[in-house]
N, C-alpha and C positions, 0 to 999 in steps of 0.2 A: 730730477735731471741733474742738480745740482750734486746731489751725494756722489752717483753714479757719474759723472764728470772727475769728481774729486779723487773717487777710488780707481779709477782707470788711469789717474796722472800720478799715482802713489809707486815708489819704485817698482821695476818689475820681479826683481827678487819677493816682493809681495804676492805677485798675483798669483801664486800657483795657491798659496795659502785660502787670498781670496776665494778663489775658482770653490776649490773644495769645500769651504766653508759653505758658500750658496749651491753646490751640486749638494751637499748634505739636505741641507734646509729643503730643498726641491722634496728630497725625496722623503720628507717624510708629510711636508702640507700637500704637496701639487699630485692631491692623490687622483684626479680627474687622468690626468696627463701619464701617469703612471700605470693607471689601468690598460690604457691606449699601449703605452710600451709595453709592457708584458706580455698582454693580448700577439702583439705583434710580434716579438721574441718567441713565445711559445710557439706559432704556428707557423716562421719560418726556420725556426733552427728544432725544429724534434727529435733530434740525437744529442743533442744536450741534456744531461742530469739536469732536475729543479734545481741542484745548488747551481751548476753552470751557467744555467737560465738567470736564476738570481744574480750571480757575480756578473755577468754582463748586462743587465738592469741597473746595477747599482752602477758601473763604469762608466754607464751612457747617461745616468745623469751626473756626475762627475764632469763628462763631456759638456753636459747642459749648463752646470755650473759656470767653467771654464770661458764658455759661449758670453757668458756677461761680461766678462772683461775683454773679451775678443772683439765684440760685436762694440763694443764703445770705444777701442782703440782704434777698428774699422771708419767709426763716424767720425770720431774726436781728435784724434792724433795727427799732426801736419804729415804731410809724405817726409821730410827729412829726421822727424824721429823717427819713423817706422823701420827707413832705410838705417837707421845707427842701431837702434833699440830689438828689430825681430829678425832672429835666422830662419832665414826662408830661401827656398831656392825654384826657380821656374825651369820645367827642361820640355822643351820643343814649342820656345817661344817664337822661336822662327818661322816656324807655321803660319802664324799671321800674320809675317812679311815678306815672304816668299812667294809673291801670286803674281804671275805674269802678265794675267789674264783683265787682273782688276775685278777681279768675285771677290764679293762677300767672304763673312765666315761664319756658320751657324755654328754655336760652340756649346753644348751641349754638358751641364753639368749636375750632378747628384746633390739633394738636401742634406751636405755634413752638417754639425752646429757648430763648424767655423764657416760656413759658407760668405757671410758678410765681410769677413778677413779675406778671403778667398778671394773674393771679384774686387774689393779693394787693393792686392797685394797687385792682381794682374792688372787690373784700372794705373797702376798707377808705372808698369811697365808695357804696355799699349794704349793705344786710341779704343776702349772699348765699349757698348753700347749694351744694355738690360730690358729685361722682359719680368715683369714684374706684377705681383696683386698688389690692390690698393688693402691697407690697413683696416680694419672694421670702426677702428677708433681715429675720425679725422682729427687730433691730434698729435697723435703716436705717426700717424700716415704722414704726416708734416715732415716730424722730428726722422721719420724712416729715410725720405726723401731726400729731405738738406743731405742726410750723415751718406746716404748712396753718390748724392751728387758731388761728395765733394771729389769724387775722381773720376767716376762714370760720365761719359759725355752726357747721354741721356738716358729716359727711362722713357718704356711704352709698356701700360696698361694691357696684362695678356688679353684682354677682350678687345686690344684694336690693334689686330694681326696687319693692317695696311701702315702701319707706323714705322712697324721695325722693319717689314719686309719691302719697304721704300729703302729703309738703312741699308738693306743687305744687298738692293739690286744697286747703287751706287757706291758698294766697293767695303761696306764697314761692317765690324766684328760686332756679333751681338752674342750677350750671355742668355740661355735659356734651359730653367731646371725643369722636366715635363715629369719627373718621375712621383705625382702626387696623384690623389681620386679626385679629378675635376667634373665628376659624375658622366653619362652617356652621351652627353652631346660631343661629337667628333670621339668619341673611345670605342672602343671595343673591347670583347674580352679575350687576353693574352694572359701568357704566363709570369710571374713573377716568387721566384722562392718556391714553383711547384706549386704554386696558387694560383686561381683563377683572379684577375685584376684589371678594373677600367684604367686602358690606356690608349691614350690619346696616338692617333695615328696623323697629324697633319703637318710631321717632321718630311714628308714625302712629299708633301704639293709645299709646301714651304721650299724643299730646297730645286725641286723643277721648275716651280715660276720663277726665282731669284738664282739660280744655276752656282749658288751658295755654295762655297767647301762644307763638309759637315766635319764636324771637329768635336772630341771627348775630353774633356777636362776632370784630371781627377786629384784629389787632392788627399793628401794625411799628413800625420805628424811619424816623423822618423830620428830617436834618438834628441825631442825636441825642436826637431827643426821641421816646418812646415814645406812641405812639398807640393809644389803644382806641377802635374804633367799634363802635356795636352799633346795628343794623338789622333792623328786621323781615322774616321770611320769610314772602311767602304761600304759604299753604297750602291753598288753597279748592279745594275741587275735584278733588283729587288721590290718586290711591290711595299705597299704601306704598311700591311700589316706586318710584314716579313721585316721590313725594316723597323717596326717597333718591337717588334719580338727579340730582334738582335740588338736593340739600345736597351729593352728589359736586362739582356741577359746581359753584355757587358756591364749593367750597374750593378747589378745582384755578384759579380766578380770581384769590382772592385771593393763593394760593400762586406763581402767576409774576407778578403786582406785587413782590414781594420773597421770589426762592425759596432763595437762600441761608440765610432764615430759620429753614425749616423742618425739622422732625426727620427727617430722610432715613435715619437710622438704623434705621427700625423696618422690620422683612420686609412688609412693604406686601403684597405678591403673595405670598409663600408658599401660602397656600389652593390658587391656579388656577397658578402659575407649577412651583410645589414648592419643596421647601424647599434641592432641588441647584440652586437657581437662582441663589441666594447662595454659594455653595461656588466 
């Protein structure tokens, strides 16, 4: 904790140095994690040449790299360095203050590996609320916590849906990424990349019990500078699955505008693929 504190307070004309130093190192120990990405590379981009496939494996751990220093700026850094030290820009921040009505905002966003900067940058220009897994390692779960709470109003454990959907029917923004294989319980199977994939469908009784905005948050680095947009999703008319099918597909949009970015590390398919899929 100590190192990692140290190297995230080192200037930042350092950290790109950093970043790629540990995106290297990733990729050549973190071969568990590697297989995962590739696996997952190859079988949504198949018009890609091996070298392409490659060069954007190697980019995304790059990404991965970069994410240590992100992810401890995110936990570590006061809000008035953040605000002097990173160009960042938010566009359709008004979104969640624009409510007549006093709804909620169910804000919907994709696993980049700056995502921790991400709900940080916005945390610390809204009142915003997290949905979140608890860590495997009650330690790291600790240190995850402090470093989220130091802007996020609160967190609720995604397994107690009564927490955040109390936050949402009294008026507040909460962050929630669903785009992961949280296996068959509440999923079914939809598309994703031209693949079949467990995906959760209870973005629909979420936002009908709590009468929630539903709202897309997407994020990338442009020219250096980190971008948040956040855009409304309609919803009218739409059943559960029909409406995860169109949150699949709006991710999988934004995810090849810039897919290097994204956490390709995670078993995405294990559910329908298995889990010797990654092996």
């Amino acid at each position: 904790m100590t190192l990692w504190q140290g190297l995230c307070h080192l200037p930042t004309s350092l950290h790109p140095a950093i970043g790629k130093f540990f995106g290297n190192l990733l990729f050549i120990i973190a071969r568990s994690r590697k297989k995962i990405a590739k696996a997952n590379i190859a079988i949504c981009f198949p018009n890609l040449s091996q070298a392409e496939q490659q060069k954007l494996l190697q980019d995304n751990f790059l990404y991965m790299g970069r994410s240590f220093i992100e992810t401890g700026i995110a936990w570590f850094w006061p809000d008035a360095k953040i605000q002097n030290k990173l160009n960042y820009e938010i566009i359709g921040l008004e979104l969640l203050s624009s409510n007549d009505n006093n709804n909620g905002n169910l804000i919907i966003f994709k696993h980049s590996q700056h995502l921790e900067l991400d709900a940080r940058l916005l945390a610390m220009n809204a009142a915003v609320y997290g949905v979140s897994r608890s860590h495997n390692s009650p330690a790291m779960n600790k240190i995850q916590d402090s470093g989220r709470l130091s802007s996020i109003k609160d967190i609720a454990d995604k397994k107690n849906p009564r927490k955040f959907m109390k936050w949402l029917k009294s008026g507040k923004s909460v962050m929630y990424a669903i785009d992961q294989d949280y296996g068959w319980d509440h999923s079914v199977k939809l598309k994703f990349f031209n693949q079949n994939a467990a995906t959760i469908t209870t973005t629909r009784k979420i936002v009908d019990a709590t009468n929630a905005n539903l709202l897309f948050l997407n994020s990338f680095y442009e020219n250096e500078k980190l971008v948040l947009n956040i855009e409304l999703i309609d919803h009218v008319g739409l059943n559960s699955q029909e409406l995860a099918q169109k949150i699949n597909d709006l991710i999988e949009k934004k995810i090849l505008q810039h897919p290097a970015e994204y956490l390709w590390m995670h078993r995405r398919f294990k559910s329908t693929l298995g889990k010797n899929f990654y092996k």
